[in-house]
KOLVEXLUM-738812 format. One record per residue: residue in three letters; z, y, x of N, C-alpha, C, O in turn. Coordinates in steps of 0.05 Angstrom, whole numbers, plus 5000, padded with zeros to 4 digits. Each point is the difference from the previous one (the first is absolute). Layout:
ALAZYXZYXZYXZYX...
end
This chain:
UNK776652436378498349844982500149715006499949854981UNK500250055042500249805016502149814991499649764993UNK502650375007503249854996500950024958501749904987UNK496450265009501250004962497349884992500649844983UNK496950165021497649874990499549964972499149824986UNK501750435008500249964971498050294992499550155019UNK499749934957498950264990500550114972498049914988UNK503350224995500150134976498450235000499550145019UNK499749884963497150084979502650204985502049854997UNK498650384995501450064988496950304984498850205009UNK501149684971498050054991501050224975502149924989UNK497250275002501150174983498350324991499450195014UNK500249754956497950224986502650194981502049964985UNK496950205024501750284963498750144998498750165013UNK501749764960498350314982501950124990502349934997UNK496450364994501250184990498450144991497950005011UNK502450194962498650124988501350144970500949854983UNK499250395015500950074972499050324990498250105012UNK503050034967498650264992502650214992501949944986UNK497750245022502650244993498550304986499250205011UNK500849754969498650224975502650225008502149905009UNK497750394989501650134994498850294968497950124998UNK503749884990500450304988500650225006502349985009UNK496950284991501050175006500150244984497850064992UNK504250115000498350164988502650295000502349994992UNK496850165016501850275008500550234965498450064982UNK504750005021499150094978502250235001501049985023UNK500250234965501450234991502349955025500450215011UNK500949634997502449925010499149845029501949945015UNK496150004991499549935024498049664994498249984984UNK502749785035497249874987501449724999502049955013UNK497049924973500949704981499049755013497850004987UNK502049805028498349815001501149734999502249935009UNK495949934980501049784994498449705021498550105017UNK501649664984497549865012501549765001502450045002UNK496749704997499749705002499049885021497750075004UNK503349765014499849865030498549704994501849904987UNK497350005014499149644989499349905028497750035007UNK503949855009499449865026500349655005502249904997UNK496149965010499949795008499449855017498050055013UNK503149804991501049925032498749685009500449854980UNK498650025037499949735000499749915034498150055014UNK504849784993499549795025498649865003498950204990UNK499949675014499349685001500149955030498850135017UNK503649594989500650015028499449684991500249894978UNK498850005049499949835004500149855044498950115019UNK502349714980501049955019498849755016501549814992UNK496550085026498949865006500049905024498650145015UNK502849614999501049935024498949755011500549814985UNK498150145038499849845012500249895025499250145019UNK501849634986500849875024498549725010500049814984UNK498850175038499950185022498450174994499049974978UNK500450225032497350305001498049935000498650074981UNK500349785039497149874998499549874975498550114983UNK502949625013497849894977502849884982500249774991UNK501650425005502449914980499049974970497850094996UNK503349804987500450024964501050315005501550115017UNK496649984956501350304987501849814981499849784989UNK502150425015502649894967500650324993500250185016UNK499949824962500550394989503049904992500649854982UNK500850265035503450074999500650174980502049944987UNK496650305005500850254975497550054985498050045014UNK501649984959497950064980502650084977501749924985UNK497050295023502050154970498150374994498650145015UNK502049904959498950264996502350264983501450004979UNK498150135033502850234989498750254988498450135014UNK502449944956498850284987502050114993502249894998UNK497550334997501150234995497850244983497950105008UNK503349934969498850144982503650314988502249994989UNK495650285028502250154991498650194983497650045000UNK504450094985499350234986502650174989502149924990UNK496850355017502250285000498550154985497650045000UNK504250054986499350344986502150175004502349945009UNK496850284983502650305019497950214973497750014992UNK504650095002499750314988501550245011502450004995UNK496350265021502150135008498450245005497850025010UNK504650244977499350294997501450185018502450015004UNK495850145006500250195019501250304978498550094984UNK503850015019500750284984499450175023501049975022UNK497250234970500550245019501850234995498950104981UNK502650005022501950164992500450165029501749975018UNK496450194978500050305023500149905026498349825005UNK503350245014499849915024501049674999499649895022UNK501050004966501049704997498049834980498550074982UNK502349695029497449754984502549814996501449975020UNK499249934959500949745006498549764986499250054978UNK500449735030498849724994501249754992500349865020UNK500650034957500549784996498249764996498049974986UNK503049895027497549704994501949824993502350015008UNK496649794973500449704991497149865005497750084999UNK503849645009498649845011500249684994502149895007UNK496249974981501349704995497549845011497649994994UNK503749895026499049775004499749664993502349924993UNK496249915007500149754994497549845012497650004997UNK504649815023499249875015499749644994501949854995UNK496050095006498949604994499749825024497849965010UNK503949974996499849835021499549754995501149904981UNK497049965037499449664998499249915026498950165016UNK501849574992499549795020499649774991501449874984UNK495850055033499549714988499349805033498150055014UNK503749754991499749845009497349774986500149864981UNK497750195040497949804992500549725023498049895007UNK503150084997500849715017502049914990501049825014UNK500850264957501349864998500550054961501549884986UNK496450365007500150084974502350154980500050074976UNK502249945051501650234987499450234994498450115014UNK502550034966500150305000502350154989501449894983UNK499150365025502550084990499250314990499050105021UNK501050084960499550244991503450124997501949864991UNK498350425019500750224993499950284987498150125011UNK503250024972498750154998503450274996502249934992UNK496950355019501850195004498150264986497750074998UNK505450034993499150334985502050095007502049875005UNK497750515000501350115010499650264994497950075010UNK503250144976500150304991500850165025501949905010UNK497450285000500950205013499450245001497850084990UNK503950095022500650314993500650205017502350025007UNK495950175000500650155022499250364990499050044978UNK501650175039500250284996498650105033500749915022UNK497850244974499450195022500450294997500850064977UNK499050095035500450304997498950165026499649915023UNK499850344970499450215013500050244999499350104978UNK501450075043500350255002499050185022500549955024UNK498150264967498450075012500750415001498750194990UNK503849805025500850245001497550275018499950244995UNK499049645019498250235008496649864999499749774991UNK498750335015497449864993499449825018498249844995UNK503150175029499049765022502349895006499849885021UNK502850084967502149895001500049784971499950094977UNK500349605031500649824982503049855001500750005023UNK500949894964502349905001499149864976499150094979UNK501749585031500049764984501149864998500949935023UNK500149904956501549775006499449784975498250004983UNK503449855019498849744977502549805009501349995021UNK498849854951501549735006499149844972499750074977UNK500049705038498749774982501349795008501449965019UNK497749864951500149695007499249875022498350145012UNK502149655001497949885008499549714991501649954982UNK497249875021499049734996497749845010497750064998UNK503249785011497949785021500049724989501949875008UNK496950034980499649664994500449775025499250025023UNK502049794968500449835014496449865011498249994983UNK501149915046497749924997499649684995501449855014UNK497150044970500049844991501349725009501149824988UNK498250255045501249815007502549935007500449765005UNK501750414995502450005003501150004964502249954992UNK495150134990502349974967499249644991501249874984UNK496950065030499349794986499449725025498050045014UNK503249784988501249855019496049734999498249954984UNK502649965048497349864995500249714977498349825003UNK503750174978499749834984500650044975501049854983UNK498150485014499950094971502750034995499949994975UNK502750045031502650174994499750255008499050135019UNK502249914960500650405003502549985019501749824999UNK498150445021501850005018501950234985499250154982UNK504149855030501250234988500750215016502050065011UNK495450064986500250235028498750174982497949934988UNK503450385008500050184993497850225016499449995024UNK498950304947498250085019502050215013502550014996UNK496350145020500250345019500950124971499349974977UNK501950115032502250214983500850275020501349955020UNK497950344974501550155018499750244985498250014983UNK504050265021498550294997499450155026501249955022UNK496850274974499550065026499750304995500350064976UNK499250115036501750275002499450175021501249965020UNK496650274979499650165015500450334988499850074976UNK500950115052499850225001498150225023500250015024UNK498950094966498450075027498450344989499850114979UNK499649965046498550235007497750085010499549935024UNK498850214963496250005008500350194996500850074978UNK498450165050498850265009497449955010499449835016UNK498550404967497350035010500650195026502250115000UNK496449945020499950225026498050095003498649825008UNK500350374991498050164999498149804981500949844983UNK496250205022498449914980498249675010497949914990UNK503350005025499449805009502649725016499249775002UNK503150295004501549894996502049854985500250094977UNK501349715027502250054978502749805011499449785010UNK503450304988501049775000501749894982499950094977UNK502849635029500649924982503249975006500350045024UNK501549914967501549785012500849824973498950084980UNK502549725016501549824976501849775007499249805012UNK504050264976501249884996498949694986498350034982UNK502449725024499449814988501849795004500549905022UNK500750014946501649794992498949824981498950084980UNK501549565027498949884992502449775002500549875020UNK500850124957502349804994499049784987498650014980UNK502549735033498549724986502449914987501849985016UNK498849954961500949874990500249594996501549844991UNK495750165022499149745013497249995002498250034983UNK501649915048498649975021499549805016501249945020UNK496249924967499349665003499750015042498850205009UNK502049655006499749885024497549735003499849844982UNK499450165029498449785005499449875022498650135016UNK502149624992500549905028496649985011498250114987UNK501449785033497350035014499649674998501549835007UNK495650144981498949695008499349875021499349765001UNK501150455021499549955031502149935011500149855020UNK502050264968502749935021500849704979502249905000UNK495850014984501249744991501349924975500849774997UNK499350374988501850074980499450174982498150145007UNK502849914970499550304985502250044979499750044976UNK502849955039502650164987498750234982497850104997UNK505449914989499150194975502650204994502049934987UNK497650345027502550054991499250334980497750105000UNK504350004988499850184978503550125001502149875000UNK497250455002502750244995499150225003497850105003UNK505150004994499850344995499050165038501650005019UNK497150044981498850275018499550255004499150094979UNK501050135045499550274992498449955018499949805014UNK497950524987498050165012500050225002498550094983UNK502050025025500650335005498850105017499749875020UNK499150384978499750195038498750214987499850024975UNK499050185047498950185003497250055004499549915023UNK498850174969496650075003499750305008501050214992UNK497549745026498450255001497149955016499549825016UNK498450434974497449935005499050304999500850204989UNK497549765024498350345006496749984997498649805007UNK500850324987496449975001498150295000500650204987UNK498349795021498350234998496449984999499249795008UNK499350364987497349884990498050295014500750245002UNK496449625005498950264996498350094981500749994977UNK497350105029497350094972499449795005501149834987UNK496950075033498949784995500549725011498449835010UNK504950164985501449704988502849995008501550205002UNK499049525005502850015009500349985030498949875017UNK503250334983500150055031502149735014499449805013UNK503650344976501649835018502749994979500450194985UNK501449585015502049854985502449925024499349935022UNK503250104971501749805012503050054974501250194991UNK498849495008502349984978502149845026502349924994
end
């Protein structure tokens, strides 16, 4: 403290807050549901530095405020067909991005839409034997601050793009156990990087990536609660 005599205030509020209605409704063929996401987002960073510590000038280095306003809807039906279920979902999202520099009165808005489409399934050859699998879209928004630059330019950096892809197996064991295992693939088609503000910098890089491996998890319970878990 002695040798830098200096102090930053890095001062910083978010809110968040939104509502997810769903539908439901089961009918001859298994069950239908539909539902709407409305989420909103708000930074407000501000950055406040003075030199020396004792009795320096405040000067605010950063005043800026960042929102994000999202909203998704998905419709998707479960078929039961005897020992098998299968599930399709559609999904569209649309994402509002904004940054406003108040120290200098820039601002720059974005805004992204995006459809996606995925299938699950199940089979359930004996009554305590499950077999599942699924493959979907995936999609991740760019965060504001990497789509929209501190002087109101849109950056050209693309969102998360991937499909992802499991197979797996759930046995009940007697009447209080159960276990699992699942295959899991998760292919990026692009996969945002982000450098660290500590090491000084905040590179920006974006590509194709995999995720793959293996799960497994065990649990067992008693009457009166849960006993013991290890995944």
């Amino acid at each position: 403290p002695d040798a830098c005599d200096s102090i930053q205030g890095r001062l910083r509020d978010y809110t968040t807050y939104g509502i997810e209605p769903r539908f439901v409704k089961t009918h001859g063929l298994g069950e239908f549901q539909a539902g709407v996401k409305a989420h909103v987002e708000r930074q407000d960073r501000r950055q406040v530095n003075a030199k020396p510590v004792t009795n320096g000038a405040a000067t605010t280095s950063e005043d800026q405020v960042r929102d994000t306003q999202a909203l998704s809807v998905f419709v998707s039906n479960r078929f039961d067909l005897g020992q098998f279920s299968v599930t399709p979902i559609v999904r569209h999202e649309r994402i509002a991005s904004k940054r406003t520099n108040k120290l200098t009165g820039a601002e720059g808005e974005a805004l992204e839409h995006k459809a996606t489409a995925g299938v699950g399934g199940t089979w359930n050859p004996s009554r305590n034997t499950t077999v599942f699998t699924s493959v979907h879209q995936g999609y991740a928004p760019q965060r504001v601050e990497d789509l929209i630059g501190g002087t109101g330019t849109v950056v050209d950096v693309n969102p998360e793009k991937s499909v992802n892809f499991e197979f797996g197996v759930r046995q009940q064991v007697g009447s209080s156990s159960r276990v699992q295992a699942a295959y899991f693939r998760n292919d990026f088609d692009n996969l945002i990087a982000v450098g660290s503000i500590a090491g000084g910098s905040t590179p920006l890089a974006e590509g194709k990536a995999l995720f793959e491996g293996l799960e497994l998890s065990a649990a067992t319970e008693q009457e009166n609660g849960f006993f013991g878990r290890v995944a």
